[in-house]
N, C-alpha and C positions, 0 to 999 in steps of 0.2 A: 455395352455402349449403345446398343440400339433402344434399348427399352427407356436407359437415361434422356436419349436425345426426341426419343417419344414423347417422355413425360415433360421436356422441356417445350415441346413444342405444343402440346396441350396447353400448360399452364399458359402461355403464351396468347394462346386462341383465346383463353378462358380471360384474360384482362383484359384482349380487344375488344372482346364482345360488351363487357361490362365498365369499359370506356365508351363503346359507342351509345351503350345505353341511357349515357349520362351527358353525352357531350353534343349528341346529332338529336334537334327535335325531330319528331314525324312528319312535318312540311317540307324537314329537308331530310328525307329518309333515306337517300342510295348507297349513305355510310351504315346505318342500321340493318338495312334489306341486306345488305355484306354479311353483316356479323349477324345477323337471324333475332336482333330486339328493337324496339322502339322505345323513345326517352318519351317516357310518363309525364313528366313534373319537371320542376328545377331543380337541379344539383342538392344533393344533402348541406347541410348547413355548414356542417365540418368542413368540408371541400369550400364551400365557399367562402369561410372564413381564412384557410389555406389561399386562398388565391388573393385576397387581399393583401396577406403580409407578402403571396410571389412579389406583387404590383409593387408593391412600396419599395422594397430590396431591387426589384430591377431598374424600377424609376433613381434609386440611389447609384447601383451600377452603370448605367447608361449615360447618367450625367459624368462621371470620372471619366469616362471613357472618350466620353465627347472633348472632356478639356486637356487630353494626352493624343488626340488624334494626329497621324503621321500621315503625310503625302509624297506620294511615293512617283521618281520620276517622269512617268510615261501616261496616258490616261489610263483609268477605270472605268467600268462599268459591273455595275453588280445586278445579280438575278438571285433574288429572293423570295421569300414568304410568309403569310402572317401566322400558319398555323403548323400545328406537327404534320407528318405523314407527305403521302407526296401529292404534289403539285404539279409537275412538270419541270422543274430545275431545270436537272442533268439536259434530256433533250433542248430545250431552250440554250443554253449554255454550249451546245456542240452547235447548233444551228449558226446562231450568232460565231462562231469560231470559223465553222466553214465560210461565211459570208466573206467574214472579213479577210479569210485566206483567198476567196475567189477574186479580189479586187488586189491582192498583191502585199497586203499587212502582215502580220505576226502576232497572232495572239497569243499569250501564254494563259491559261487558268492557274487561278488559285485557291484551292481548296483543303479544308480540313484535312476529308476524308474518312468518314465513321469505321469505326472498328480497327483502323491504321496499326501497326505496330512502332512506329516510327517515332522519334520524338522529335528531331530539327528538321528543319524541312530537305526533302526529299524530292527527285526528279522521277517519274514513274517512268518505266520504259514503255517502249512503243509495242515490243515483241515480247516472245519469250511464253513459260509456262503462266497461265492467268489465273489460276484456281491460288499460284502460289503465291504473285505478286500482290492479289487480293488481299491475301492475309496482312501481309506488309503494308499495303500504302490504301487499303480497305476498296470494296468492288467498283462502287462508282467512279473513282479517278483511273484506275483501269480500265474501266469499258471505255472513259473520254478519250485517252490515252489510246487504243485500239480505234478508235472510231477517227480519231485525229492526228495521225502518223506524223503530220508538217508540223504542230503546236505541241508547245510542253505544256505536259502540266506539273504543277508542282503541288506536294502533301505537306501541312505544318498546322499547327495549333496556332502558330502568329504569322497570319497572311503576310507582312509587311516585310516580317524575316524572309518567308520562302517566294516575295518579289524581287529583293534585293540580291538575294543568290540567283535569281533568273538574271537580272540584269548583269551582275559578275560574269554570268556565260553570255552577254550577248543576243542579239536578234532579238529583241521585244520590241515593237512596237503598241500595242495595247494588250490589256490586263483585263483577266474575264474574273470577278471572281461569284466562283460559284455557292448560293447560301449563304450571303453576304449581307442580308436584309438586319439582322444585330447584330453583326460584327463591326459595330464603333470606333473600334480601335485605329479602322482604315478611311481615311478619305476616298470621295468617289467623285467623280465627274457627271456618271447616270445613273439611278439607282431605280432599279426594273422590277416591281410585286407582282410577283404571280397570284392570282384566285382561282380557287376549281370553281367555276361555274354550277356543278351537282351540290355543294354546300359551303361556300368560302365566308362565313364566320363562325359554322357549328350552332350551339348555344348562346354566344355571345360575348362568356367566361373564357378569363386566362387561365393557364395552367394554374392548379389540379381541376379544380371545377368544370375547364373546359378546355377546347384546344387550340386556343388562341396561344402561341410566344409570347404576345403584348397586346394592349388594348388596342379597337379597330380606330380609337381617332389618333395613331403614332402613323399610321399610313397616311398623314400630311404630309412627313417628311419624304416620302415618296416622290420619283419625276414623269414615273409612268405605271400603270398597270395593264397588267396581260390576265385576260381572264382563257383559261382553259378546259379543255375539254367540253369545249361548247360542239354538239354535235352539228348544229346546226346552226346559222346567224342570227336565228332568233331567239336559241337557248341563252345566247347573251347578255339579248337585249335589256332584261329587267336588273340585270347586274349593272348594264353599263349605266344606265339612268340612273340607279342610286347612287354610283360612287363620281357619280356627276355633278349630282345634288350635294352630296357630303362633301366633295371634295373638289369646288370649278375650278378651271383652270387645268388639272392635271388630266394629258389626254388620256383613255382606254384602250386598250387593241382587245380584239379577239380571236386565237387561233386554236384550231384541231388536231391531236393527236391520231394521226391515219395510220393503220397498218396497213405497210403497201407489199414492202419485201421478204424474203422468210431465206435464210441461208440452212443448208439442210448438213455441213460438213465446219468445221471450222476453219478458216479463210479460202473455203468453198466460193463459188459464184454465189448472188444472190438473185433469185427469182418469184417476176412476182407473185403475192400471198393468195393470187385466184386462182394458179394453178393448184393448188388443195382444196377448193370447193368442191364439198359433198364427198369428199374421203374422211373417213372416219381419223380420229386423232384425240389423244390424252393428252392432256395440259396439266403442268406442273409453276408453279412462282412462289418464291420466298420475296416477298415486296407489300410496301402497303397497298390495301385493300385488292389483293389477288382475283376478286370476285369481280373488279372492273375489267381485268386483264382475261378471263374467263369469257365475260360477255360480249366484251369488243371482238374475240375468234371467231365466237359461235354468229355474230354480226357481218361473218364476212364472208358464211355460209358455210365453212370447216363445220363438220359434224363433230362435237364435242362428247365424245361417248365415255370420259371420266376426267373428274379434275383436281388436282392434290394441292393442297395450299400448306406453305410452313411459313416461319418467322420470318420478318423484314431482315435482308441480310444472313441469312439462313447457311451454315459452314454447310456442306452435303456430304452423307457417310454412305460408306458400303449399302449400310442399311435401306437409308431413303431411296438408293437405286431400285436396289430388289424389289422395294414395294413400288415403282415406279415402273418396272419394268413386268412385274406381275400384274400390276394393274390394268395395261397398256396390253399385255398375252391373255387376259381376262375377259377384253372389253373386246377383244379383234381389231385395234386400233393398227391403224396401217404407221402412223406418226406419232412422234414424243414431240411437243412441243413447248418452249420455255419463252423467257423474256431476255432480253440482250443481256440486263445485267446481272441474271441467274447463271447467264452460259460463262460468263470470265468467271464463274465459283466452281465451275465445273471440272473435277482431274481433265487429263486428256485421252483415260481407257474410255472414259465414257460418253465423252464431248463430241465427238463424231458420229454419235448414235443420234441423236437430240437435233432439232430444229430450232432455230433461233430467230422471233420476228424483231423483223428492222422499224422501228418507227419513223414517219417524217412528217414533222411542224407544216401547216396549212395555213396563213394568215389573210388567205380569200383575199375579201376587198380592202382590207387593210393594211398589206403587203408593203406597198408606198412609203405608207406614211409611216409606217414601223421602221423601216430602212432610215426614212430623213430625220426621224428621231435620234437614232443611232449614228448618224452622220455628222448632225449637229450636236448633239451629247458631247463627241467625244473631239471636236473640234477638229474633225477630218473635211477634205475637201466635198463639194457636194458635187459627191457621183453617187449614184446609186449601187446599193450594196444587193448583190445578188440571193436571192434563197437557195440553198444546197438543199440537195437530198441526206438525210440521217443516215 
């Protein structure tokens, strides 16, 4: 099994690398400097003739979808995005939930949930083994679910189904749905794009050719966008000026993904991530582009003395331990350290050995006016909506 899951996770490396080759120019290189290449040229021909007939079949999809679209009791608001890989969702999506739980609402999410074993929608528990529930309703509605004890979320292929079984149980006040940016099917009240600020169009190309979902001028029908991962207010700026240009009218926010807190046990206290400065530490994540999650550590002054990257959503076996653990007795690393949403994949023999850093959303000087958005979007009274910690 281990040799299988080796070679699984190779091949794995080996298409990222050879999508990023093709999808990320060298202007915009932090997806390439990841995956260890740089895109030459544009897309082979083939691929880009594959992405035209994507365009045309989703431009067909999209429209049917639009004229079946269902509204659904209570408000919405959606956080999405224009490309594959991650963006900042999930965190975005808990933030907003805390918010709105701090002010006395009820939010439920609604989400797919990748890898799910589920097929009608589904309520994820709050408790319970996580390595297990993953499997079932897949990691990320789990860790929401862990992270947001007061809010449901709910797991379904058709949001609209697993709203309406929220609402059957009561308590909703608004609807978060998370990944919701071509999901047509639902009406929305706000509909939230997230951009990574390090390279939010790639190449330019949709899917295959590049890693656009849909072309960048469907981001009209957008009401706001969040640019991410801006380290700094001015890493934004040149983002915010073009989709200002391309798109008036529809405001920008910009906020930061901070590692502040690291829990060292599972539903352990959490303390903050500076008490591990300058102690040595192995870093392990199954998530897209792991090499950002790497860097952000070693950023925070953690000595980063090895670092193991697997698949996006990565199952973890026996196996991956041992080399984690050998690597970790190898390197004289005093800490194992993961990402939130690697630790709910985690058994529980092993889940208390491992470090887990807590992320929390930073919207600086923007803060305001991202609440009043959120206030007026959703047709709530205008009080200002607090920011929670992640």
């Amino acid at each position: 099994m281990t040799i299988i899951s080796d070679l699984r996770a190779n091949l794995h490396k080996t298409i990222n690398r050879l999508a990023s080759g093709v999808w990320y120019p060298a202007h915009t290189s932090l997806h390439c400097a990841a995956a260890g290449t740089v895109a030459s040229g544009p897309p082979p021909a083939l691929l880009r003739t594959a992405s035209c007939f994507y365009e045309k079949g989703l431009h067909v999809d999209q429209a049917k979808k639009l004229k079946k679209r269902v509204r659904l009791p209570a408000p919405v608001v959606s956080i999405g995005n224009l490309s594959v890989g991650g963006t900042g969702k999930t965190p975005l999506a808990i933030w907003i939930c805390n918010s709105l739980l701090k002010i006395g609402l009820r939010p439920v999410v609604l989400t797919r949930g990748y890898g799910r074993r589920i097929g009608a929608p589904g309520l994820v528990p709050s408790s319970g083994n996580t390595a297990e529930l993953a499997g079932i309703f897949g990691d990320e509605p789990v860790m929401m679910s862990e992270c947001l004890p007061s809010a449901q979320v709910w797991v379904g292929r058709d949001r609209a189904a697993s709203g309406n079984a929220a609402l059957a149980r009561g308590g909703v006040d608004v609807f978060v749905l998370d990944d919701g940016f071509q999901h047509l099917a639902l009406e929305r009240d706000l509909d939230i794009v997230l951009l990574d600020c390090r390279s939010p169009f790639g190449n330019g190309h949709v899917l295959p050719a590049g890693p656009l979902r849909e072309p960048v001028s469907n981001l009209g029908r957008a009401d706001a966008f969040v640019i991410t991962h801006a380290a700094e207010e001015l890493d934004a700026a040149p983002l915010k000026d073009k989709l200002q240009r391309l798109f008036p009218g529809i405001p920008v926010f910009a906020c930061r993904h901070m590692m502040k807190q690291i829990s060292l046990i599972k539903g352990g206290p959490a303390f903050p991530i500076d008490t591990l400065v300058g102690r040595r530490a192995v870093a392990f994540a199954g998530i897209a582009g792991p090499e950002g999650f790497f860097d952000r550590l070693r950023h925070t002054g953690i000595k980063i003395c090895g670092s193991l990257s697997f698949p996006d959503h990565h199952r973890y076996t026996a196996g991956d331990f041992s080399k984690i653990f050998h690597c970790a007795s190898g390197r004289g690393a005093e800490f194992i350290i993961t990402t939130a949403k690697d630790a709910v994949r985690i058994p529980p023999p092993y889940r208390d050995a491992l470090a887990a850093v807590q992320v929390e959303i930073d919207f600086g000087a923007d803060r305001e006016d991202f609440c009043a958005l959120i206030t007026a979007g959703l047709g709530m009274p205008a009080r200002r909506v607090l920011p929670a910690t992640l």
